[in-house]
C-alpha positions as CSV (number, residue, x, y, z in Angstrom):
1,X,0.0,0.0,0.0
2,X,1.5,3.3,-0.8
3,X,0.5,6.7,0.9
4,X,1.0,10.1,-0.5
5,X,1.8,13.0,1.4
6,X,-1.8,14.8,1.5
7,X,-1.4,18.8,0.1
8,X,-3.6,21.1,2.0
9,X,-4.3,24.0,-0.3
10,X,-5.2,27.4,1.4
11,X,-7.7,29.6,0.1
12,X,-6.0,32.4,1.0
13,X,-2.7,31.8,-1.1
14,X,-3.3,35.0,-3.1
15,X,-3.7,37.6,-0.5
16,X,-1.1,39.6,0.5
17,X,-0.2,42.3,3.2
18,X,2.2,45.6,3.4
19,X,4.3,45.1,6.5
20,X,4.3,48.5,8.8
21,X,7.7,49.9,8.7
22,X,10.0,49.7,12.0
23,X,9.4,53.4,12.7
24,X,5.9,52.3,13.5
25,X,6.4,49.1,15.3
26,X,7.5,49.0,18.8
27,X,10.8,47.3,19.0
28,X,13.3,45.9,21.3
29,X,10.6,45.0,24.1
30,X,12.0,42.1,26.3
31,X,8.4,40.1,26.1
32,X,8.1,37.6,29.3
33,X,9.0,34.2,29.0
34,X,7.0,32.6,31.4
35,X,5.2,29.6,30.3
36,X,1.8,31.1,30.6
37,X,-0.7,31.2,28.2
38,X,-1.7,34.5,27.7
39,X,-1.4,37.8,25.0
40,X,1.2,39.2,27.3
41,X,0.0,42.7,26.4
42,X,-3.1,45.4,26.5
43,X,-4.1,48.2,24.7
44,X,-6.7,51.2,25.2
45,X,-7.0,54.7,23.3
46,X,-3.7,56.0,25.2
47,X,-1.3,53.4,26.2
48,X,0.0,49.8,25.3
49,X,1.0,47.7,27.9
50,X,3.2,44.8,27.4
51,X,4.4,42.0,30.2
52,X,8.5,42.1,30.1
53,X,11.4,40.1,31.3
54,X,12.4,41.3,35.3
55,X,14.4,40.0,37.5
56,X,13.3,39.6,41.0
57,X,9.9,39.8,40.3
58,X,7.0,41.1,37.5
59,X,6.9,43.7,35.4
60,X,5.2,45.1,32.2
61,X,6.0,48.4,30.4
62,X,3.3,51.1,29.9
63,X,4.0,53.1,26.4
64,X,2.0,56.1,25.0
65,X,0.7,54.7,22.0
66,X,2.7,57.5,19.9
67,X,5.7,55.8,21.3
68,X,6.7,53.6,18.7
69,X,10.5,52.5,17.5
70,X,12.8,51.1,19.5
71,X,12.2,51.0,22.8
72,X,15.3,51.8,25.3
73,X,16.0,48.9,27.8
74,X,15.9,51.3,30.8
75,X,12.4,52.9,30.1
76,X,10.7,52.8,33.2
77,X,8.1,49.3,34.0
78,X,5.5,48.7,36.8
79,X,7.0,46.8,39.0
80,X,5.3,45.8,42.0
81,X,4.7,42.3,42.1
82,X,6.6,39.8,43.7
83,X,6.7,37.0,40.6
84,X,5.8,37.0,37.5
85,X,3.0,39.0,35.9
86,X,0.6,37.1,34.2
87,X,-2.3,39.0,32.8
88,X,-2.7,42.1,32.5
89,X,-6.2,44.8,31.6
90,X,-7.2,48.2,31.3
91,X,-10.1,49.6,32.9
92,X,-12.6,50.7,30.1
93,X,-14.2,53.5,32.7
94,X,-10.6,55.2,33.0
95,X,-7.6,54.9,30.4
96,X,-5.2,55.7,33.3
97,X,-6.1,52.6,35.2
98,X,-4.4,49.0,34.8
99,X,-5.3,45.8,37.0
100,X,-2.8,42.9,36.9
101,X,-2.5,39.5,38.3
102,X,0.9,37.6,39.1
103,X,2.2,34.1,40.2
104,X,2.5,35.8,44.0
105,X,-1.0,35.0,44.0
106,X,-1.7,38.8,44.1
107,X,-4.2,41.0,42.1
108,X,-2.7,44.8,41.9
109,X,-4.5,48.0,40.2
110,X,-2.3,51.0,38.6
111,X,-2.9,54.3,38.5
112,X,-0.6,55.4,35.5
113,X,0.4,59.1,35.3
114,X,-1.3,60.8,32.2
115,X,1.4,61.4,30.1
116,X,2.9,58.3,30.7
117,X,5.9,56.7,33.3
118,X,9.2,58.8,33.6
119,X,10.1,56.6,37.2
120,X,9.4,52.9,37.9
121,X,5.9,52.9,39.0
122,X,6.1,50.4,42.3
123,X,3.2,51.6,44.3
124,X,0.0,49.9,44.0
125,X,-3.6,51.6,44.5
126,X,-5.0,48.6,45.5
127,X,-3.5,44.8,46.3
128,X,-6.1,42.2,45.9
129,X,-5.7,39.2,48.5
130,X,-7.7,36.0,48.0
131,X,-6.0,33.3,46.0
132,X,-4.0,30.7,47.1
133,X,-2.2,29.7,44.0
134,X,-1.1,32.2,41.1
135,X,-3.2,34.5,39.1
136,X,-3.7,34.4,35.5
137,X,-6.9,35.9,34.6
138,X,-8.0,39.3,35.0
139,X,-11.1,40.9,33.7
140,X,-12.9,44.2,34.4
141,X,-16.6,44.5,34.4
142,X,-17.8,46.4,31.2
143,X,-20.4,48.5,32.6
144,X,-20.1,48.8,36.3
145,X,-17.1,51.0,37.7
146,X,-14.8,49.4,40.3
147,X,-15.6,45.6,40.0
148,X,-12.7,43.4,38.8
149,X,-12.9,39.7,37.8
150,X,-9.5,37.2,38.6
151,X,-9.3,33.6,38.3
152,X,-6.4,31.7,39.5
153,X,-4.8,28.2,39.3
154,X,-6.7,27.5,42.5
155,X,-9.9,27.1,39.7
156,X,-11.1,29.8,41.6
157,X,-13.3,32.9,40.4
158,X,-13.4,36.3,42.5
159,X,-15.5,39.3,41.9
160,X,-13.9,42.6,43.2
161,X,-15.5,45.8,44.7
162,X,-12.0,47.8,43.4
163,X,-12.7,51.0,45.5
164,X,-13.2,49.0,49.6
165,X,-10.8,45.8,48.0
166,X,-13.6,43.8,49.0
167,X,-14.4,40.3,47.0
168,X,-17.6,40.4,46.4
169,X,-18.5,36.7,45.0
170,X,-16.2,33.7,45.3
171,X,-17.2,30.9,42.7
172,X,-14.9,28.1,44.3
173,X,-17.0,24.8,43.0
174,X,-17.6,25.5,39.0
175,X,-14.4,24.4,38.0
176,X,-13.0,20.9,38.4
177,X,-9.9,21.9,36.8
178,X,-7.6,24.9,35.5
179,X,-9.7,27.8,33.8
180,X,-8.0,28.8,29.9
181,X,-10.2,32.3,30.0
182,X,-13.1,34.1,30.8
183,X,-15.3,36.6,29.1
184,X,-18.5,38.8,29.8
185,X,-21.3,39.2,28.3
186,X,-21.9,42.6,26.8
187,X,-24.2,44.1,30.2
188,X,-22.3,42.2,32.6
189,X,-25.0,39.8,33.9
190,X,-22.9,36.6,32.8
191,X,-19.5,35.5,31.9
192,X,-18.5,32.3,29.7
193,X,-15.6,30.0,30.8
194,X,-13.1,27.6,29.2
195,X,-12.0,25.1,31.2
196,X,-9.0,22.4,30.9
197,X,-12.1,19.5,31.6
198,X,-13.0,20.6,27.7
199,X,-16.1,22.1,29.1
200,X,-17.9,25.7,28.2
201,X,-19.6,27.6,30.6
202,X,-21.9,30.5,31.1
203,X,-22.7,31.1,34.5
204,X,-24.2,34.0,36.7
205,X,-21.3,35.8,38.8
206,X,-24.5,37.2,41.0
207,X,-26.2,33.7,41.8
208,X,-23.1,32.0,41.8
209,X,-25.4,29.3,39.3
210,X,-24.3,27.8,35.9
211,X,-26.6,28.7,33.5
212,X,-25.4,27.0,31.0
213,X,-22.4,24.0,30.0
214,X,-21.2,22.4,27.0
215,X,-19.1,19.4,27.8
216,X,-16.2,18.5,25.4
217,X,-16.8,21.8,23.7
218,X,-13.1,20.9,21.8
219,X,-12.0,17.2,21.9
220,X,-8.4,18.4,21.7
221,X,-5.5,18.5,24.7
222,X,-4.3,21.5,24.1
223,X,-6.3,25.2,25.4
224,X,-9.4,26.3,24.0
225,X,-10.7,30.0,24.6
226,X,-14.9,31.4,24.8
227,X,-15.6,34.9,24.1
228,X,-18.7,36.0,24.7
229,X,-20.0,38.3,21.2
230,X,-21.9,41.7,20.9
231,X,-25.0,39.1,20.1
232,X,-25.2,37.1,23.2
233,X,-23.6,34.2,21.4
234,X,-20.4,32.2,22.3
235,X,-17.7,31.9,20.1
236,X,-14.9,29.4,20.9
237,X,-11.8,28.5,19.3
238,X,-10.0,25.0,20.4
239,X,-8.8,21.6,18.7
240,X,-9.7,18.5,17.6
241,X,-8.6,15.2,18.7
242,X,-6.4,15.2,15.5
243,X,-5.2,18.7,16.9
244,X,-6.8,20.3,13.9
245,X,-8.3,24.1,14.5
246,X,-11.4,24.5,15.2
247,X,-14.1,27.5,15.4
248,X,-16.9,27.2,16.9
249,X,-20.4,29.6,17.4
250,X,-22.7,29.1,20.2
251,X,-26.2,30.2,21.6
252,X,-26.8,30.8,24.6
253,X,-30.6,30.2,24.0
254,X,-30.8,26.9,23.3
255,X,-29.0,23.8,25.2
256,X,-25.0,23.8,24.4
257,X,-25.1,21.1,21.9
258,X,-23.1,20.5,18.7
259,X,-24.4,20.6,15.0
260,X,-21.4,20.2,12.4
261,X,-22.1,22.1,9.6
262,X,-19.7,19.9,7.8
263,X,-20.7,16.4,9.5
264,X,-22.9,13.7,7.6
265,X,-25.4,13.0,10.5
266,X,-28.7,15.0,10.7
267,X,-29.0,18.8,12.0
268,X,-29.2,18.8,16.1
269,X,-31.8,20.7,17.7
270,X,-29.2,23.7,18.0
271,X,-28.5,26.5,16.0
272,X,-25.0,26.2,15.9
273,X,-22.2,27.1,13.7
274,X,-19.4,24.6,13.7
275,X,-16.1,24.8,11.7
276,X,-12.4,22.5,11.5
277,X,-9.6,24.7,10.0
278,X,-8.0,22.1,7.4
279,X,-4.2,23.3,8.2
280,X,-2.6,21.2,11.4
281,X,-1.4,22.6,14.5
282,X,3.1,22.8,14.5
């Protein structure tokens, strides 16, 4: 029996894209190491922040957007924590405001000057006590000021009242496992999980209930993501068992089961949108 090598074609072989010069590019930035999975930076309307290399703890730089080229190895970082930094947001009430979350099991908020750092920023406004193992996941509430969402490796998630530092809801029995990422809805009322048990959920942060859970979401090892969408659905990204890409679009509205739009077997009772990117995983 003889096998050929099989040749995945890609639509998109005949688009192409102008690279942005260096001048516009921000350059020379030390970008963490730490084997976390995570984008490693943030951006609003005035500043980028980017998680970078310290020694002797966590850091991450905060550059005006206008800042671009190289970036000198001494400009000034936030450098409060104790390890690593893991995740890092901006506050969408206030463009001067940052929360991050580290491996010392710590959440810290920033107030960032408003033209930017000229000094190593090492004061905290707030410190944010209430994991026991490292934090990875931070998320701000869209519409209500002050409250902060962290999740940690203790498969734990903690609502924040920012201004009294005071943890509001403790979700400590949702997860059986380590949680990839969480996302709110567009109001607030709920947020959608990933979780390394392959399962998606929506729950209420308020009731502390699960509204909603799709088991084996992904069928793959490796992380899978949920974002919650401007709609109301769910839209996940994760693997196959054959670590192939997949995309996936949920509702909310109807119980979390799977309808491949590609698959051979009849149409499930849910209307959702199911898709296997035909490129492997490196």
């Amino acid at each position: 029996m003889s096998f050929r090598k099989v040749v995945r074609q890609s639509k998109f072989r005949h688009v192409f894209g102008q690279p942005v010069k260096n001048d516009q590019c921000y350059e020379d930035i030390r970008v963490s190491r730490v084997t976390w999975d995570s984008t490693f930076c943030a951006v609003n309307p005035k500043f980028l922040a980017v998680i970078v290399e310290a020694s002797g703890g966590g850091a991450f730089l905060v550059l005006p957007l206008s800042k671009t080229g190289r970036i000198d190895k001494a400009y000034p970082t936030v450098c409060g924590h104790t390890g690593p930094v893991l995740d890092i947001d901006w506050c969408p009430h206030n463009d001067e405001v940052i929360a991050s979350g580290s491996e010392d099991c710590t959440v810290m908020v920033w107030q960032i000057p408003e033209n930017g750092l000229t000094s190593p920023l090492t004061e905290p406004v707030v410190v944010l006590e209430g994991h026991t193992k490292r934090v990875g996941i931070i998320a701000w509430h869209p519409t209500a000021r002050n409250v902060l969402l962290s999740a940690g490796c203790d498969n734990v998630v903690l609502i924040w009242n920012v201004g009294t530092a005071e943890e509001l809801y403790r979700l400590d029995s949702l997860h059986p496992d380590l949680i990839y990422n969480v996302s709110w809805n567009r109001n607030g009322s709920l947020f959608c999980s990933a979780c390394k048990d392959k399962s998606v959920r929506i729950i209420d942060p308020r009731r502390g209930t699960l509204m909603a859970e799709r088991e084996k979401a992904h069928e793959g090892a490796r992380p899978m993501r949920a974002i919650f969408l401007a709609d109301g659905k769910v839209f996940t990204t994760g693997f196959s068992r054959m670590s192939e890409r997949q995309l996936a679009l949920w509702d909310p509205g109807s119980p979390l089961l799977q309808q491949a739009s590609s698959s051979s077997k009849p149409p499930g009772p849910s209307p959702f949108c199911f898709c296997t990117v035909t490129s492997r995983a490196p």
